[in-house]
N, C-alpha and C positions, 0 to 999 in steps of 0.2 A: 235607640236608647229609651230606658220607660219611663215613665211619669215621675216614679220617684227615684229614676236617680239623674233625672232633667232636672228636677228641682234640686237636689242636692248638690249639682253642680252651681246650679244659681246661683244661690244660699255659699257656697266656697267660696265664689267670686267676689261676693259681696263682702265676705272675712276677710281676702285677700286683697281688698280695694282699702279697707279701715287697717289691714297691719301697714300697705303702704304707707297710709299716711302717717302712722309711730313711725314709720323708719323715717321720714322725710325729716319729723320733727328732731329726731334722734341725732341724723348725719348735721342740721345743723345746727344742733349743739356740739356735735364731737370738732367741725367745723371752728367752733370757737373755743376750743379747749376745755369747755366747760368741765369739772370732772361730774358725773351721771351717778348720784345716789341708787343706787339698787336696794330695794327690801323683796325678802321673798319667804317664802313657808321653807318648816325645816325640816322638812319629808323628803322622801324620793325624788317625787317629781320637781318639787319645790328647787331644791339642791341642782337638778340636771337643769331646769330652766335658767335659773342665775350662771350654772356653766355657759349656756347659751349665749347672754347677751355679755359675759363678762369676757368669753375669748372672742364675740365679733366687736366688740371695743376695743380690745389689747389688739388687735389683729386691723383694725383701722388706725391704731398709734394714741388712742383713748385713752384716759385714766376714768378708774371706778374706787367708791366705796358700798361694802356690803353689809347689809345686818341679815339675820336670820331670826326669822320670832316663830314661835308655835301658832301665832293668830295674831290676824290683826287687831287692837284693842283703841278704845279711845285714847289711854297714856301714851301709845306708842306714837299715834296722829299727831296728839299735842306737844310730844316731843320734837317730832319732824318738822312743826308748823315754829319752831324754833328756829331749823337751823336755813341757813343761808345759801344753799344749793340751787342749781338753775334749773334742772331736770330732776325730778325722781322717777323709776321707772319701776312699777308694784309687778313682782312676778308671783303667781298662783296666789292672786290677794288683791283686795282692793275693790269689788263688784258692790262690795256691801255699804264701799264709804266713798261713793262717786263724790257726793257734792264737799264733803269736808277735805277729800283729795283737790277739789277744783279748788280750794280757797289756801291751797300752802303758797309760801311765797315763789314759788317757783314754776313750772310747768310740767305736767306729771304723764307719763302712761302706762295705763292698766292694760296688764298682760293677764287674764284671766279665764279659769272655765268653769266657776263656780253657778247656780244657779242665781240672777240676777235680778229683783225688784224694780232694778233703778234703769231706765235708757237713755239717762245725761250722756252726756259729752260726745251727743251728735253736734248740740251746741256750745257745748262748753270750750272756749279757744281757749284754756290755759291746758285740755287736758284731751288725749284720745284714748280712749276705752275700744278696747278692743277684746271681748267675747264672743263664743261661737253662740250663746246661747241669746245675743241682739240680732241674730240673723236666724232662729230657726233649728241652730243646729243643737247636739248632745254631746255637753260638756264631757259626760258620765265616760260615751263612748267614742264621739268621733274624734275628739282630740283632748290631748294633756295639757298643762299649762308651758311645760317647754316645748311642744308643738303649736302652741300659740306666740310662743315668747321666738321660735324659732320664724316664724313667717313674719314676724316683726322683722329681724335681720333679713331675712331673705334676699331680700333688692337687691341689698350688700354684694350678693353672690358668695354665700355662704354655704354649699351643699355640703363640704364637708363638717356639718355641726348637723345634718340630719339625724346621723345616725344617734348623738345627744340628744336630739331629739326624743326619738322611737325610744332609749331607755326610759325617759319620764314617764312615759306612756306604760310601759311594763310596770313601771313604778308604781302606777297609778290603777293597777293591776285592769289595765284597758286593756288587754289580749288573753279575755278568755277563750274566743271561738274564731281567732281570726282577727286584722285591723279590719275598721270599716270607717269611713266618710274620710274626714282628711288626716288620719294617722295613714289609710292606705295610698292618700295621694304622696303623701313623704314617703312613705316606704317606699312608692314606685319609684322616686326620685334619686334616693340611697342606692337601692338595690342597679339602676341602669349606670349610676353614677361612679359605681363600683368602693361606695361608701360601706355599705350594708353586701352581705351574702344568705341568702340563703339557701338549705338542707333539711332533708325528714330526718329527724333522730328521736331519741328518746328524751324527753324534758328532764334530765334529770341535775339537781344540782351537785356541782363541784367532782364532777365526775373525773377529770383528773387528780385532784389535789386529796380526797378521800377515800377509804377503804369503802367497797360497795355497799356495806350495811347503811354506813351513815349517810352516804350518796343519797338513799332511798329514804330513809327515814327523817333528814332536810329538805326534800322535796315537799313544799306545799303547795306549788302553783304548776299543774294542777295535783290536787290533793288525792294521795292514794291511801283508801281505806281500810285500814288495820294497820297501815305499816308508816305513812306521815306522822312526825312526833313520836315513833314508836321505836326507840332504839331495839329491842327484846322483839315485836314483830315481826320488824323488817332481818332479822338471823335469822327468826325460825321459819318465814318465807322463804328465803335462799336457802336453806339446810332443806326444807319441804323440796325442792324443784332440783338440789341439788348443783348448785354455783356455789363456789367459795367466797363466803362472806366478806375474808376478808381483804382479797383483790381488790386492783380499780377497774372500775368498770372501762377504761382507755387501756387496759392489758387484757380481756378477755378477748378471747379465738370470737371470730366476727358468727361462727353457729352459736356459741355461746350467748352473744346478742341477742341473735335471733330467736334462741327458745326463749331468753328475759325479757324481750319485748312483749312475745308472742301471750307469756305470763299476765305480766303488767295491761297489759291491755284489756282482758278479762274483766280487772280490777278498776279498770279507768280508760276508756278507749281513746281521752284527750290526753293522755300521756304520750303518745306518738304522733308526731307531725313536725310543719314547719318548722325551725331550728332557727335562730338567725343571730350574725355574727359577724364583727367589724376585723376581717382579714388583718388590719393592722396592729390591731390592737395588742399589747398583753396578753398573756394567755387567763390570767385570773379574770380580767377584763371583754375578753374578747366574745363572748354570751352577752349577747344582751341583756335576759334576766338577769345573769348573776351580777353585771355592771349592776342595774339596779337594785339587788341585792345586794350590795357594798355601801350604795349609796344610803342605803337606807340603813342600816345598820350604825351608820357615824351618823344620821337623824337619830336614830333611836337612843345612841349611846351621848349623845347631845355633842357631839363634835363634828359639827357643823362644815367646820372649816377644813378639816381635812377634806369632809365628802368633797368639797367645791375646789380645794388642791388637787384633789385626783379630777376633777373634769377639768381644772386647767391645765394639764399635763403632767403635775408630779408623779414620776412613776417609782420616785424610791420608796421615799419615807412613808409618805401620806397613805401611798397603796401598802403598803406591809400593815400600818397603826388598821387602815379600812378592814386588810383579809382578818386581823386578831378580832377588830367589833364585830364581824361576821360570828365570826365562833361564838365568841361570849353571844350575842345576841340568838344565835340557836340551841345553845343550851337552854337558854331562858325560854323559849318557842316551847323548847320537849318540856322542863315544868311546868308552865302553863297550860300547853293540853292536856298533861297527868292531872292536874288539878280541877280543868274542867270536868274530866272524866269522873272525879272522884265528889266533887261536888254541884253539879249540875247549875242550873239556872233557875230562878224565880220565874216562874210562869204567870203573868196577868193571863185575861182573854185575848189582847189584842198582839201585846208585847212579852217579851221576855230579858230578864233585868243579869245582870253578873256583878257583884260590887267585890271591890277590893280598897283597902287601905294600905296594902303593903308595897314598899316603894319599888321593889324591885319589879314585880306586876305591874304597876301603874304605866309603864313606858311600854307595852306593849298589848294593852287592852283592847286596843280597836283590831290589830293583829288576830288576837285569841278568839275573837267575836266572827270575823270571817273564816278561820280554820275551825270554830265548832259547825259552823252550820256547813263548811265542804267536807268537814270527814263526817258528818252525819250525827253527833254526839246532842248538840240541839237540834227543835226542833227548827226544819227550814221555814214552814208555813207561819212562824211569826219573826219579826225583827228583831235583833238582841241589841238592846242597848247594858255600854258599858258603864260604871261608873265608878270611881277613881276617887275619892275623899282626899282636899287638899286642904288642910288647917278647917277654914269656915266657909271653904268653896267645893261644887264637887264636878270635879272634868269629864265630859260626856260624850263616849262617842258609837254610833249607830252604826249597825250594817243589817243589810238583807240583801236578798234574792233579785234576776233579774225577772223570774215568774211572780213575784212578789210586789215590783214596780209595775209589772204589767198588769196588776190588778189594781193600783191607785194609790199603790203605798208613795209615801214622798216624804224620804228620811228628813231634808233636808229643811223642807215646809216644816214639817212637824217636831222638829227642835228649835228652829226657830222661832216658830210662835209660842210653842211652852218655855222657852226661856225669856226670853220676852215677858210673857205674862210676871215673872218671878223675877224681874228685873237682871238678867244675865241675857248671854247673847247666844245666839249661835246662827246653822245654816251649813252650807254645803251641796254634795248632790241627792237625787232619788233615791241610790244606793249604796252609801255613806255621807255620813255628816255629823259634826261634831257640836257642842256645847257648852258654856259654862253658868252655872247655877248656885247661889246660897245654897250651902248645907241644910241649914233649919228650913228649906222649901223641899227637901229630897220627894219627901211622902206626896206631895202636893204634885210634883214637877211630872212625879211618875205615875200617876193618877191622869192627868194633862194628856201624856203622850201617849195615852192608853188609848185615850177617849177620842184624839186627833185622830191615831189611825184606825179605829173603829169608822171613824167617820168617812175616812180616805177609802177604804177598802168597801162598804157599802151604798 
């Protein structure tokens, strides 16, 4: 074994010694019927973590209540510091408000993998914090927050909620090149458990349920250039190579795969590979990505609560309302690259800016910011921050590269302290992170986080 991944083992052991003790705290409160407040983010992964702890409650004989917020905020604390709950349990949230979580009237644990300032609740006994990033590890990559919310359960003996798991993770768009630190120690645990399968195939989305133009041209993870967002492309690629457009790529003659692979890969060599896939599942469901591609879509479309019906097993209703927000939500994808395309970005030296006020854009800004910089349309060599105008606030969210991060960039740093400055808040990870800021500070905010990662990067 080699040095670094003897220590990375350490470093897991040490994550897995502090989820035990949430599950200790957990078992007994479910022990005393307590019902277990849940608050969690209302993304992807967000959404897949609260599946996590809310079927291994239901599944212990537990009651839960759940809220979903966009961000944690002081209102939302002050609310919670109201009510009369025995447990709260913070999924993908909560790293930023260690001590004001230790002081609710109840007893709390932080399920989180945000990048974290604070390392209370080694001592704090009303509250266990449990981060990969108090140990060493990377929030960004080794694990999501329902892979964190998932080892909390564990003890329970809960393998089957891995593979809920591994979707946050995708959610969290963690499998660019592969799992690595403890997404792959879960994977190996799904995959032996017969939770998870894996296959090399082609990444492509909705490959049964779509005509193959649109298969391709919804495909953004990983993003194929000329033809992602391109409904008009991705025909005249197919008509170029000579496949029919408008087939599904689950009824082409398996040669016929094999020259569109052979194509495709030309164009994106990470378009082909591992595949993975919960045998049980749903066929809409049964991708991993596209699970979390569902899930995120009822985020994005703000109904929350379906996404979290379908990870607790609704497979009629909830799953039909998820596949429709899919749709509506990639139309919206292909307008917004058209748009990028046609209006580009404000370029600082350090940064590059994209603002919008229009409501429909707004919900999917941080989206639009990592699909310019994978189809190549901005530039990759600087960070694109997004920004969003809400009445007299403006909603902020970062993305960049991981050759980007590995020059010093630190999204997450660098929102943080500029919103800070301007009295709003933010934070997140190296390679996304969000914000919010007064309007009348825009000029100022954006000046800030110019200068911050000028500073990070030399």
């Amino acid at each position: 074994m080699s040095k670094s991944s003897k220590s990375g083992a350490y470093q897991q052991h040490h994550l897995l010694n502090r989820a035990e003790e949430a599950c200790t705290l957990l078992k007994e409160h479910l022990d005393k019927d307590h019902v277990v407040r849940v608050i969690s983010h209302n993304d992807s992964d967000g959404i897949s973590a609260a599946g996590v702890i809310c079927n291994a409650i239901s599944q212990e004989g537990g009651k839960f209540h759940v809220t979903m917020v966009p961000r944690l905020k002081e209102e939302v604390i002050d609310r919670l510091s109201r009510e009369k709950y025995q447990l709260f349990f913070f999924c993908d949230m909560g790293s930023g408000f260690v001590e004001r979580i230790g002081r609710l009237k109840g007893q709390a644990i932080i399920a989180d993998h945000h990048q974290t300032m604070d390392t209370t609740g080694d001592e704090e006994e009303s509250l266990v914090h449990v981060n990969p990033h108090l140990f060493g590890l990377d929030g960004t990559r080794d694990v999501s927050a329902s892979g964190v919310t998932y080892l909390t359960v564990k003890p329970l003996e809960k393998i089957e909620l891995s593979g809920l798991a591994l979707v946050g993770a995708f959610g969290d768009m963690q499998y660019s090149d592969g799992f690595k630190g403890v997404n792959q120690t879960i994977l190996t645990e799904a995959l032996e458990s017969g939770v998870v399968e894996e296959h090399e195939d082609l990444k492509l989305s909705s490959k049964s349920e779509e005509p193959l133009y649109k298969s391709l041209a919804y495909t953004f993870q990983p993003a194929i250039p000329g033809i992602s967002g391109d409904l008009e492309g991705s025909q005249a690629f197919l008509e170029k190579i000579g496949i029919s457009y408008g087939i599904k790529f689950t009824d082409l003659a398996n040669e016929e795969k094999d020259f569109l692979r052979d194509h495709l890969t030309q164009l994106n060599p990470h378009i082909f590979g591992q595949v993975y896939s919960m045998p049980q599942e749903d066929p809409s469901l049964r991708d991993l990505k596209s699970y979390a591609e569902i899930l995120d879509a009822c985020g994005k479309n703000k109904h929350y609560a379906v996404g979290l019906s379908i990870c607790l097993g609704d497979r009629e209703s909830a799953l039909t309302q998820g596949v429709e927000f899919l749709k509506k939500y990639r139309e919206s994808l292909l307008k917004g690259v058209n748009w990028i395309r046609r209006e580009g970005s404000q370029e600082m030296d350090y940064v590059q800016y994209l603002y919008t006020a229009d409501k429909e854009k707004k919900k999917i800004m941080g989206t639009l910011a990592s699909l310019g910089i994978d189809l190549e349309i901005l530039n990759p060599q600087k960070p694109v921050i997004t920004l969003s105008r809400m009445h007299d606030q403006v909603k902020i969210s970062g993305r960049t590269t991981l050759e980007m991060t590995d020059k010093g960039v630190n999204l997450g740093f660098a929102l943080e302290q500029a919103a800070k400055s301007f009295n709003g808040a933010g934070g997140g990870h190296t390679i996304a992170a969000g914000a919010v800021v007064p309007y009348r500070e825009l000029e100022n905010f954006k000046n800030l986080v110019n200068d911050i990662v000028s500073t990070q990067i030399s």
